[in-house]
MDAnalysis code that builds the backbone (N, CA, C; Angstrom):
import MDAnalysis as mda
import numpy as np

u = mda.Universe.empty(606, n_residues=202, atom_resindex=np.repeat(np.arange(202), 3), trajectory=True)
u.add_TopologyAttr("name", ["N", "CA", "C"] * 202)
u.add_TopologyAttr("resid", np.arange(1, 203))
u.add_TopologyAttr("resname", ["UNK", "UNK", "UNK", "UNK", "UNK", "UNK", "UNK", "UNK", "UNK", "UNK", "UNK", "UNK", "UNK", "UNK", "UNK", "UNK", "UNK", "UNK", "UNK", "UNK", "UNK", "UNK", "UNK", "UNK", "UNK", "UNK", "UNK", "UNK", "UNK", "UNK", "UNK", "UNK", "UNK", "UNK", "UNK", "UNK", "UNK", "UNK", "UNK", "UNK", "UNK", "UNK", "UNK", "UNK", "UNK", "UNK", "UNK", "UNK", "UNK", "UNK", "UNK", "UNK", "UNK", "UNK", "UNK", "UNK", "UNK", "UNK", "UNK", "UNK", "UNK", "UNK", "UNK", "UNK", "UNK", "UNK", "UNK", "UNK", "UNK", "UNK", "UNK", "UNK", "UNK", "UNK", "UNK", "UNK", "UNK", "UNK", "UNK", "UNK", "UNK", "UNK", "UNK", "UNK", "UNK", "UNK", "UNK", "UNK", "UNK", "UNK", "UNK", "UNK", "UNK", "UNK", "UNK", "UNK", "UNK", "UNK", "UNK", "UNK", "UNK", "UNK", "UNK", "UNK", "UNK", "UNK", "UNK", "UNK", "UNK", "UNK", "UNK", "UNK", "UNK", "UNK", "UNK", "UNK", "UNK", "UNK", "UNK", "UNK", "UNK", "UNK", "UNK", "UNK", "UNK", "UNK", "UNK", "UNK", "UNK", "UNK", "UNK", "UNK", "UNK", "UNK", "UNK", "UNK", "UNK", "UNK", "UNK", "UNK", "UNK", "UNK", "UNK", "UNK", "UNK", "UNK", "UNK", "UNK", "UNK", "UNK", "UNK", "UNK", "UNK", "UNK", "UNK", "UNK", "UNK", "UNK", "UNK", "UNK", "UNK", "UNK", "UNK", "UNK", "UNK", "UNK", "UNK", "UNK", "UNK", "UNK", "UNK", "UNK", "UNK", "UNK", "UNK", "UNK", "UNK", "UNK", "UNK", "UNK", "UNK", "UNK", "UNK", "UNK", "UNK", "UNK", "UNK", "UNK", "UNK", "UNK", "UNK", "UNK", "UNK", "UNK", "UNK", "UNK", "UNK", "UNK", "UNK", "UNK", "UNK", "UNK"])
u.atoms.positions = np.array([
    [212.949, 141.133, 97.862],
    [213.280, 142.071, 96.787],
    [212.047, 142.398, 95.933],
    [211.245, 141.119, 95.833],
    [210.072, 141.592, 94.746],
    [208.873, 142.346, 95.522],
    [208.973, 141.761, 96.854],
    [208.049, 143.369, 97.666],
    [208.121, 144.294, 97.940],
    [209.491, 144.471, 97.631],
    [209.973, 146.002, 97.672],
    [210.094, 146.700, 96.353],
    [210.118, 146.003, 95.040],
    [209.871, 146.687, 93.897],
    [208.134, 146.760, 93.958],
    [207.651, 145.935, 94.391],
    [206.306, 146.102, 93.953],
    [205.807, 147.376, 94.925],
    [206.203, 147.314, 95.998],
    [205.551, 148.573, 96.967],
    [206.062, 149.809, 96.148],
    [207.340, 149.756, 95.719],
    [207.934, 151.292, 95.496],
    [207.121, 151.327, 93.986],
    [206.660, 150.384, 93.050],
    [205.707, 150.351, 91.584],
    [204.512, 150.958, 92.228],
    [203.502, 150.370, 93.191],
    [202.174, 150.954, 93.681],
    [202.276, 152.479, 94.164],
    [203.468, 152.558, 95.837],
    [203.855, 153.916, 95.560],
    [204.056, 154.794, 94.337],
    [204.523, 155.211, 93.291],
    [204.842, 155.929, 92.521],
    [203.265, 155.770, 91.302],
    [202.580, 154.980, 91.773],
    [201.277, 154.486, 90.541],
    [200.712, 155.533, 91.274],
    [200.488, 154.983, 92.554],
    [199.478, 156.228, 93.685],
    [199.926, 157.468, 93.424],
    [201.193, 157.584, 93.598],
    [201.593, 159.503, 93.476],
    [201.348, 159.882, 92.210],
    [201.251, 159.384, 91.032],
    [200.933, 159.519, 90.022],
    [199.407, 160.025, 89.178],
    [198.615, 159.442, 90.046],
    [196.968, 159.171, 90.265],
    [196.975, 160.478, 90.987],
    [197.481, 160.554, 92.032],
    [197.258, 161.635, 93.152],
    [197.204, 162.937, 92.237],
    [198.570, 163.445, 91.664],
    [198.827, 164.592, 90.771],
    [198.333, 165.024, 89.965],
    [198.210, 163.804, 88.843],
    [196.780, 163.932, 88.040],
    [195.121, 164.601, 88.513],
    [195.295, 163.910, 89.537],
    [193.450, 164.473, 90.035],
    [193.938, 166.226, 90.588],
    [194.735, 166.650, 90.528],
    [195.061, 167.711, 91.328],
    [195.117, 168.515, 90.504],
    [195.853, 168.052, 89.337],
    [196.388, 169.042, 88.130],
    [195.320, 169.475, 87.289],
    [194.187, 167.930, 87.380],
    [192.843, 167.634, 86.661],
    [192.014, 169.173, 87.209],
    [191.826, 169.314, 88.534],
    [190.725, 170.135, 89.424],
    [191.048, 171.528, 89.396],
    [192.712, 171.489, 89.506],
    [193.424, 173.190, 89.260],
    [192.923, 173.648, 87.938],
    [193.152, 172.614, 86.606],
    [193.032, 172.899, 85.804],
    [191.325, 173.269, 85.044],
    [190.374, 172.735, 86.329],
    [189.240, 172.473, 85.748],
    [188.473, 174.011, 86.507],
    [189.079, 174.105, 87.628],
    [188.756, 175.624, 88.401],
    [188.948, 176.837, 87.320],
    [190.098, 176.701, 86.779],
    [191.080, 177.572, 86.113],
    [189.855, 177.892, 84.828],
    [189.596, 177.105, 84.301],
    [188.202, 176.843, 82.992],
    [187.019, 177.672, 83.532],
    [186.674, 177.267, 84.659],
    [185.580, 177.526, 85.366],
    [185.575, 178.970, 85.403],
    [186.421, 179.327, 86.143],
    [186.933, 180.904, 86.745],
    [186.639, 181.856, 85.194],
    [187.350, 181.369, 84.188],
    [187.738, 182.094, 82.726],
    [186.060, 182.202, 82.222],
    [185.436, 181.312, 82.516],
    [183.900, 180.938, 81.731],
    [183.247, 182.134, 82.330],
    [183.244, 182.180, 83.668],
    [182.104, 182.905, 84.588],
    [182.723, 184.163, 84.140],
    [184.104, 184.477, 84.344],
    [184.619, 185.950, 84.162],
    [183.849, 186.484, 82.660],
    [184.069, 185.402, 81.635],
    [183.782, 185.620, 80.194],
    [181.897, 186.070, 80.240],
    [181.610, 185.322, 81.243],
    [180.105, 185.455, 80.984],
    [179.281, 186.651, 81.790],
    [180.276, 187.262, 82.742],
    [179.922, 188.214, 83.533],
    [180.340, 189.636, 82.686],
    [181.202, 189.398, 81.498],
    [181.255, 190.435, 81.094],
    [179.956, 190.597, 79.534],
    [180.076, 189.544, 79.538],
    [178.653, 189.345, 78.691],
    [177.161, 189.849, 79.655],
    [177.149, 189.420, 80.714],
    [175.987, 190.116, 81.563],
    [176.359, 191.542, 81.492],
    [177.589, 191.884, 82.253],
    [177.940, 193.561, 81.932],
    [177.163, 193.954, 80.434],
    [177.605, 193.725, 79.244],
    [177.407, 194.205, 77.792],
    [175.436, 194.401, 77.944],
    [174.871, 193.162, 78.408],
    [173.622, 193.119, 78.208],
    [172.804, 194.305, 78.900],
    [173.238, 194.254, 80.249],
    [172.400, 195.089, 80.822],
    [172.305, 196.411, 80.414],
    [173.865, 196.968, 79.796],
    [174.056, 198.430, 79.271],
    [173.406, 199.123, 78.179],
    [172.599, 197.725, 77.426],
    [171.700, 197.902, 76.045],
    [171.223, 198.942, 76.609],
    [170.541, 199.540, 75.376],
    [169.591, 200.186, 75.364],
    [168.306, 199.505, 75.082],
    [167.162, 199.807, 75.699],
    [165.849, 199.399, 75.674],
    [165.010, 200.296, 74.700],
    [164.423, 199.537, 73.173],
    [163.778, 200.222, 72.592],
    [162.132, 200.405, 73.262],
    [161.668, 200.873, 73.272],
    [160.103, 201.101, 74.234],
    [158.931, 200.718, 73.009],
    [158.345, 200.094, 73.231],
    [157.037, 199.959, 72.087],
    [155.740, 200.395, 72.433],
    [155.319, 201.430, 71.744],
    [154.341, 202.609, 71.833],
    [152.820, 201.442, 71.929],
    [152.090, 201.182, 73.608],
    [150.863, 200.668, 72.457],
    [149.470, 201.418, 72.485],
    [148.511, 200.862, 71.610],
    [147.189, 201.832, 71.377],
    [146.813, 202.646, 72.383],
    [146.835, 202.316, 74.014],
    [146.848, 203.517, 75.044],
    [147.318, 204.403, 75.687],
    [148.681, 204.715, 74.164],
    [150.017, 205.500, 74.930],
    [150.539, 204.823, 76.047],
    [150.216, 203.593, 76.563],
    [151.394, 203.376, 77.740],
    [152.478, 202.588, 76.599],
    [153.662, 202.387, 77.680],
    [154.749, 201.501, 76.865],
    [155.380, 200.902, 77.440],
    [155.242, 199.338, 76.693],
    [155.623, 198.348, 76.853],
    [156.870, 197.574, 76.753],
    [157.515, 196.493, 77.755],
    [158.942, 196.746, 77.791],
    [159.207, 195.542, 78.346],
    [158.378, 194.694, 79.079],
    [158.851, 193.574, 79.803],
    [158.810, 192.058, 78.839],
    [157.445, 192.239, 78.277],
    [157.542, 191.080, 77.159],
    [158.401, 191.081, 76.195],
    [158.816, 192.073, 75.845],
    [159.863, 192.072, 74.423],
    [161.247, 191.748, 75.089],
    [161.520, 192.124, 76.080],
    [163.068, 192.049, 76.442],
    [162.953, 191.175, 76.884],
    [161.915, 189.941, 77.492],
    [162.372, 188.928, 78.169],
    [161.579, 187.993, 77.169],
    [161.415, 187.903, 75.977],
    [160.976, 186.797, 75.178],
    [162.081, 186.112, 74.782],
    [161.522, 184.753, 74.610],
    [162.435, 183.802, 74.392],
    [162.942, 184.394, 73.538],
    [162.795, 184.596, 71.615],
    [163.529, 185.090, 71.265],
    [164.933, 186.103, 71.697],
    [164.702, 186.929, 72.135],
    [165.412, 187.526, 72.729],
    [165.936, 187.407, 73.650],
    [165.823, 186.516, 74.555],
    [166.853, 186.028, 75.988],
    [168.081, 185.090, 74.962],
    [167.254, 184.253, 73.922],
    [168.015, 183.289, 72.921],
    [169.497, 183.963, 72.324],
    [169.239, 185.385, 72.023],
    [169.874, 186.647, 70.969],
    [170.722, 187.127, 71.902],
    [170.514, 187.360, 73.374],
    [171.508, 187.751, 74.432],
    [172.219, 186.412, 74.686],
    [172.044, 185.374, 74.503],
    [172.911, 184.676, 75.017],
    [172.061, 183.744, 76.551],
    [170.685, 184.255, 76.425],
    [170.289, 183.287, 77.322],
    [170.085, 184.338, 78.927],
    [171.198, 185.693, 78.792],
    [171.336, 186.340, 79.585],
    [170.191, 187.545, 79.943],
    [169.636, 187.315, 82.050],
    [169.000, 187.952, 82.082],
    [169.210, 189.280, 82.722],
    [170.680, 189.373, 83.019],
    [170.668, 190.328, 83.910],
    [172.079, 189.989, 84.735],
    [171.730, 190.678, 86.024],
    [172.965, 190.551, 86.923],
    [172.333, 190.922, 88.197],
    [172.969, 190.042, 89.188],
    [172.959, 190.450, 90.763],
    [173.817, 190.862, 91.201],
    [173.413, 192.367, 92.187],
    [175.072, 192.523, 93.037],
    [174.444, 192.269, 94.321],
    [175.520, 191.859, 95.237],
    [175.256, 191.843, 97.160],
    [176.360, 192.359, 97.135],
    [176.754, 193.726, 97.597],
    [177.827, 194.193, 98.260],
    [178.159, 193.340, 99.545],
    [177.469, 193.130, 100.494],
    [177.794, 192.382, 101.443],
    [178.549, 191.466, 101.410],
    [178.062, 190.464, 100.974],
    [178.986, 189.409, 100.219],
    [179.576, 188.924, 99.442],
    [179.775, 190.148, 98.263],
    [181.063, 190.121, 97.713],
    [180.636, 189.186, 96.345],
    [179.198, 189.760, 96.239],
    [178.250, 188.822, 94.688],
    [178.343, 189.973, 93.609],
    [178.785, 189.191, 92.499],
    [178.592, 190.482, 91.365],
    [178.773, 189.257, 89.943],
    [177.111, 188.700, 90.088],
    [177.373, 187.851, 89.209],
    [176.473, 187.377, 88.136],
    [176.500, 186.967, 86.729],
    [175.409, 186.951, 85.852],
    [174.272, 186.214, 85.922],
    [173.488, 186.430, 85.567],
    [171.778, 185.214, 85.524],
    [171.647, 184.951, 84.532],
    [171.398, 183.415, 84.746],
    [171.165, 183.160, 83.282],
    [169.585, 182.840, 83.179],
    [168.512, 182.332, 82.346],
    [167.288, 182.178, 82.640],
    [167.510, 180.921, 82.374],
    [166.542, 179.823, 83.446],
    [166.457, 178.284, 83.803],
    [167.529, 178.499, 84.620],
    [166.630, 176.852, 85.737],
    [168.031, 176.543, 86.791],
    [168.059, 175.010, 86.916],
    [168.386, 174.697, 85.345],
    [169.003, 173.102, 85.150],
    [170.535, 173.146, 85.604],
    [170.688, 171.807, 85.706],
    [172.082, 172.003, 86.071],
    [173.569, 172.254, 85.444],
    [173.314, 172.605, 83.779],
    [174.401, 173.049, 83.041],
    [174.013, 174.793, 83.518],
    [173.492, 175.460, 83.685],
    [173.064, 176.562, 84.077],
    [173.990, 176.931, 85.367],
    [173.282, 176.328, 86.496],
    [173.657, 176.345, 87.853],
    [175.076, 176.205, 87.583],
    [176.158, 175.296, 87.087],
    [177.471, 175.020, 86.944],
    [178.209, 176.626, 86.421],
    [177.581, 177.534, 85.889],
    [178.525, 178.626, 85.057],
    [177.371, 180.097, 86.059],
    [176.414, 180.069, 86.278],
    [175.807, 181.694, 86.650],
    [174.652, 181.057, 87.933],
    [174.067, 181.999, 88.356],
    [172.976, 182.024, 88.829],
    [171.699, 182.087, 88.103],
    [170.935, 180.975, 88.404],
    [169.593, 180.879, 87.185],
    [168.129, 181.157, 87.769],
    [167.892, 181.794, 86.553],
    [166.457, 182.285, 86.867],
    [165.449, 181.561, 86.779],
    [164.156, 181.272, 87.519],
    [163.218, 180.452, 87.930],
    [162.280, 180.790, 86.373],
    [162.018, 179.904, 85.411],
    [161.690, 181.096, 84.140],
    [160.314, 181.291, 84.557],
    [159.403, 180.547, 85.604],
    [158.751, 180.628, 85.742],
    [157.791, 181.878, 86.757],
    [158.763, 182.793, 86.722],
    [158.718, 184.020, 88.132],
    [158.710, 185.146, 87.538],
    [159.232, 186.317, 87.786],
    [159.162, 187.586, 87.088],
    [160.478, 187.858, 86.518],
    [160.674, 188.585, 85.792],
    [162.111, 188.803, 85.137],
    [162.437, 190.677, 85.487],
    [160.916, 191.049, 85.898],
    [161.468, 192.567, 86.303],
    [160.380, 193.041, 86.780],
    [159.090, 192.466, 87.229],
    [157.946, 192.749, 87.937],
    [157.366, 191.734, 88.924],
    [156.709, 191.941, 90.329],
    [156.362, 190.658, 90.791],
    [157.571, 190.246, 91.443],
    [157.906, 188.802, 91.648],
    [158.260, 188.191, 91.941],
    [159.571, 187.354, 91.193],
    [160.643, 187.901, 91.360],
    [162.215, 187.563, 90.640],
    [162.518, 186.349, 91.435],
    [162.491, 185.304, 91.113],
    [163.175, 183.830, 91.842],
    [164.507, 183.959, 91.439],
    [165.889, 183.792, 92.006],
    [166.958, 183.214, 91.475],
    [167.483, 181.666, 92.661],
    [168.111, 181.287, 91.753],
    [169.353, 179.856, 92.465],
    [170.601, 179.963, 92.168],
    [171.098, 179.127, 92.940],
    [172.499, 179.326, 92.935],
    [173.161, 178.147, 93.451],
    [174.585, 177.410, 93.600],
    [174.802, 176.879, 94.532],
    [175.702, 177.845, 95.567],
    [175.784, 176.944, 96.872],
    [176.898, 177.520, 97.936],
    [178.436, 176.848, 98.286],
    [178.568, 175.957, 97.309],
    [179.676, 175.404, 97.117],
    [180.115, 174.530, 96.453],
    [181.316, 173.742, 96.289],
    [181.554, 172.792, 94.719],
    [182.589, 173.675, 94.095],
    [183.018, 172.919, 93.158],
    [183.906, 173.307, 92.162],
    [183.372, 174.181, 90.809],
    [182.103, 174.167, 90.743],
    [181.524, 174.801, 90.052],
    [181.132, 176.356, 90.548],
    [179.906, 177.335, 90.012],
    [179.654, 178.373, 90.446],
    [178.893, 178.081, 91.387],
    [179.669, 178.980, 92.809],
    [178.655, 178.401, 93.892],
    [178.713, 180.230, 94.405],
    [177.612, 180.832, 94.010],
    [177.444, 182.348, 94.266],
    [176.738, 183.023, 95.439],
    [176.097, 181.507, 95.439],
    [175.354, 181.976, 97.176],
    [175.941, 181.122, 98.146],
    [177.652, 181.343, 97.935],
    [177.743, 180.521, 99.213],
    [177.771, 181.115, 100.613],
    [177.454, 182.477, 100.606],
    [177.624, 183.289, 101.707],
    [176.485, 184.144, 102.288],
    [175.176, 183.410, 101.721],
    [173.364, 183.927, 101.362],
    [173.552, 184.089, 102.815],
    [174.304, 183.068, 103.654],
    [173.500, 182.849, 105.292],
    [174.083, 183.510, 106.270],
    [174.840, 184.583, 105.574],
    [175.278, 185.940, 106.398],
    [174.919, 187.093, 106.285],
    [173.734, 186.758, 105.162],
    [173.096, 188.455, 104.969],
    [171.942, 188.542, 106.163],
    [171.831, 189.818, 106.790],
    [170.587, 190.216, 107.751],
    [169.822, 190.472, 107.160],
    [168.517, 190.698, 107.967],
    [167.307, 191.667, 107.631],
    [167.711, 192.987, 107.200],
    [167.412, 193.550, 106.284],
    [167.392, 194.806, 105.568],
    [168.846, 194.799, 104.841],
    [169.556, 194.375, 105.127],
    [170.644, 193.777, 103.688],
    [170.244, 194.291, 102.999],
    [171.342, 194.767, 101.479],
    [170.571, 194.938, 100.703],
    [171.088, 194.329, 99.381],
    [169.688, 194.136, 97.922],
    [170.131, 193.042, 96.574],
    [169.879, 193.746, 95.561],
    [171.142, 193.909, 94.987],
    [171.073, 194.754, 93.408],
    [170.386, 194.024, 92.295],
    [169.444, 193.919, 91.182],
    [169.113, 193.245, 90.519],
    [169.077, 193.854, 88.957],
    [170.073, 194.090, 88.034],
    [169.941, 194.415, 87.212],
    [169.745, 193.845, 85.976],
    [168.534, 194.245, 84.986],
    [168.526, 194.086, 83.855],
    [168.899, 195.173, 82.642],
    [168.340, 195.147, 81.339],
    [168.693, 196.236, 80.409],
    [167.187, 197.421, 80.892],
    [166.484, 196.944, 81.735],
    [165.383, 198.069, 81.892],
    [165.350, 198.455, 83.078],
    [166.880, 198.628, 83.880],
    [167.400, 199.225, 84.828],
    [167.972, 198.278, 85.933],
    [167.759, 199.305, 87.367],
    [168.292, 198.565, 88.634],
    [167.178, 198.311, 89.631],
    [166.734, 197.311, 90.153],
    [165.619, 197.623, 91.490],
    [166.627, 197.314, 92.401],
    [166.736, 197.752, 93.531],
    [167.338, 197.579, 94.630],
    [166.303, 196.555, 96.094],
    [166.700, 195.664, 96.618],
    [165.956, 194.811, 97.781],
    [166.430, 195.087, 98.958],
    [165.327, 195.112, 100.124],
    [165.845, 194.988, 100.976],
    [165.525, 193.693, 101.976],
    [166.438, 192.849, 102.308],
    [166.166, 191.353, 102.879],
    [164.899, 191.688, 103.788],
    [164.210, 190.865, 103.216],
    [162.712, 190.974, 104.522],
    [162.585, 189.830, 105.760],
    [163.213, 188.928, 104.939],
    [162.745, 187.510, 105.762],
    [164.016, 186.356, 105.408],
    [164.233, 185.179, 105.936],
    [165.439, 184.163, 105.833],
    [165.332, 183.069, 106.761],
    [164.810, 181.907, 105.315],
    [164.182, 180.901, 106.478],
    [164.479, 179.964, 105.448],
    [164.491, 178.435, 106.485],
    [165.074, 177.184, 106.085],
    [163.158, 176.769, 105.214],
    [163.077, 176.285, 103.887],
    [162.100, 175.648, 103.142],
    [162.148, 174.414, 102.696],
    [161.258, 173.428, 102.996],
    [161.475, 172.382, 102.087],
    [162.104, 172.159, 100.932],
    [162.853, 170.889, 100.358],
    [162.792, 171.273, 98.784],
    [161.921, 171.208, 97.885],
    [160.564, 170.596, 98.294],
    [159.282, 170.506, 97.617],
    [158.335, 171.931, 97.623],
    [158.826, 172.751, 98.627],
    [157.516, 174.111, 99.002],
    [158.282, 175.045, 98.009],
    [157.592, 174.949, 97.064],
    [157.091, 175.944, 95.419],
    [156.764, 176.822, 95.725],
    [155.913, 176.870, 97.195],
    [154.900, 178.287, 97.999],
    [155.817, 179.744, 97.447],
    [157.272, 179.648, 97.433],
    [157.794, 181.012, 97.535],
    [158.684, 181.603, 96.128],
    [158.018, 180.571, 95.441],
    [158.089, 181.052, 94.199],
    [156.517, 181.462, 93.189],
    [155.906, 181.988, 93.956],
    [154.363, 182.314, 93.767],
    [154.982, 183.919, 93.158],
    [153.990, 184.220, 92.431],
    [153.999, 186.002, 91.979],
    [154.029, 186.556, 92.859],
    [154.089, 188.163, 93.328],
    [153.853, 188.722, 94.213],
    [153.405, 190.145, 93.790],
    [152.346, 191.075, 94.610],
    [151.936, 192.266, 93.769],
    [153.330, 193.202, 94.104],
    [153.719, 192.955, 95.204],
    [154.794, 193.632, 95.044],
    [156.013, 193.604, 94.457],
    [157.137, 194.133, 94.308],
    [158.311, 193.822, 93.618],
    [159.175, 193.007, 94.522],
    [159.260, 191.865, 94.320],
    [160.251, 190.850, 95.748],
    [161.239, 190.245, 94.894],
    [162.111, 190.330, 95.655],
    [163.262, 188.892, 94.863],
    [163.508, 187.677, 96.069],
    [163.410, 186.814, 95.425],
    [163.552, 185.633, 96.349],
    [164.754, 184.381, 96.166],
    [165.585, 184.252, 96.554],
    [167.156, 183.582, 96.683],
    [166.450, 182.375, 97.188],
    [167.371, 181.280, 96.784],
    [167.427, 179.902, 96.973],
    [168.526, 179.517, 96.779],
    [169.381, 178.424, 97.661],
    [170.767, 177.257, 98.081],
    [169.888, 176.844, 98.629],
    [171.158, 175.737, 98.684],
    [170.648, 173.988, 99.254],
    [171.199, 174.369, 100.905],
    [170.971, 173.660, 101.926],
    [170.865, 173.389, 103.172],
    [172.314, 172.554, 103.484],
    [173.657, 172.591, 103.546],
    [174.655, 171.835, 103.884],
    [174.004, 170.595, 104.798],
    [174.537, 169.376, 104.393],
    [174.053, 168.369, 105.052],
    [172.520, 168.282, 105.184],
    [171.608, 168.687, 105.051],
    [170.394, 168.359, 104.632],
    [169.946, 168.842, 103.648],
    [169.905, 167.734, 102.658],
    [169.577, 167.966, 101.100],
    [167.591, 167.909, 101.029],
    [166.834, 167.968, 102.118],
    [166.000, 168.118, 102.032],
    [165.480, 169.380, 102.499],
    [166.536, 170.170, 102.552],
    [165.822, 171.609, 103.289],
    [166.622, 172.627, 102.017],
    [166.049, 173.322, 101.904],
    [166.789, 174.619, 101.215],
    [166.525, 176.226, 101.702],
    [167.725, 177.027, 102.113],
    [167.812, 178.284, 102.561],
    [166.756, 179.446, 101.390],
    [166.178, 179.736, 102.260],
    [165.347, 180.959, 101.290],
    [165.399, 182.438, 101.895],
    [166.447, 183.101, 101.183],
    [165.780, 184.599, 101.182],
    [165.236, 185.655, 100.756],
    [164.297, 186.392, 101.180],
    [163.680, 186.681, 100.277],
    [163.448, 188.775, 100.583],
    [163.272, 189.871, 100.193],
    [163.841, 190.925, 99.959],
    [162.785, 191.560, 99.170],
    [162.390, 192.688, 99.455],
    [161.427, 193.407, 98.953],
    [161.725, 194.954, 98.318],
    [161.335, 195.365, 97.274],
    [161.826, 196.657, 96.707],
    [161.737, 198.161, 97.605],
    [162.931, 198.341, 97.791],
    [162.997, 199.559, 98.937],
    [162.242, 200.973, 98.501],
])
């Protein structure tokens, strides 16, 4: 009798535990989903600014330092922009840095790369319970194409190249004279390789 109350006590402890973690993850997706939606419409708002232009002593005008200074990434919300991939079904905000409270809510920008000239780094993950935006990077082809918008317009990419990188080779986050954007995820099952693609202004 007392092993049969005790099995049917552990049973009902276990189903109990079980529901919880379920209700826990629905409920934690559900957060997740509301955050990114909330923050993608905050990327929407940003990019639609208007860009004031600052006149300098040689009549040209200047536009990249002011909109992407800290101050001002701080004043947006941190927000640099937005990526679309029609292909795969990406239409999602950047935030600048790719620590891992970052990576968990948008796609983050390398701060160390270009923000609208040169060489645009972004990351992402490809899966998890969190934002995983490139989980579908490894179905885009050559000449694909990557929307990249900020408040000082749209450049459009076209995939040039898509190759497995160390996680140590920095190599492809170098400047570039041309206008490139370059994508980064992790490698499923090898956490020492990471997928790189990379896309050049059409």
């Amino acid at each position: 009798m007392k092993k049969r109350a005790l099995r049917f006590f552990f049973s009902v402890f276990f189903s109990l535990i079980i529901v919880s973690c379920i209700t826990i993850a629905i409920y934690n997706c559900k957060i997740n989903r509301n955050n990114e939606r909330q923050l993608l419409s905050f990327a929407d708002s940003v990019v639609s600014e208007d860009v004031i232009e600052n006149k300098r002593n040689d009549d040209k005008y200047e536009t990249d330092n002011e909109t992407f200074s800290v101050e001002k990434l701080e004043a947006d919300n941190n927000i640099v922009g937005k990526i679309v991939i029609d292909k795969i079904d990406v239409n999602a905000p950047i935030l600048d840095g790719t620590d891992q409270e970052t990576l968990k809510i948008a796609v983050g920008h390398f701060s160390s790369s270009g923000y609208w000239k040169g060489n645009v780094c972004l990351a992402s993950h490809n899966r998890g319970s969190y934002a995983h935006y490139f989980e579908k990077i490894n179905k885009l082809n050559i000449g694909d194409e990557i929307k990249y918008q900020t408040k000082l317009g749209t450049r459009i990419y076209k995939v040039s190249q898509i190759k497995n990188i160390s996680e140590e080779d920095l190599s492809v986050l170098e400047n570039t004279k041309d206008n490139t954007i370059t994508l980064i995820t992790c490698v499923k099952s090898q956490p020492e390789l990471r997928l790189c693609v990379k896309g050049i202004e059409k």
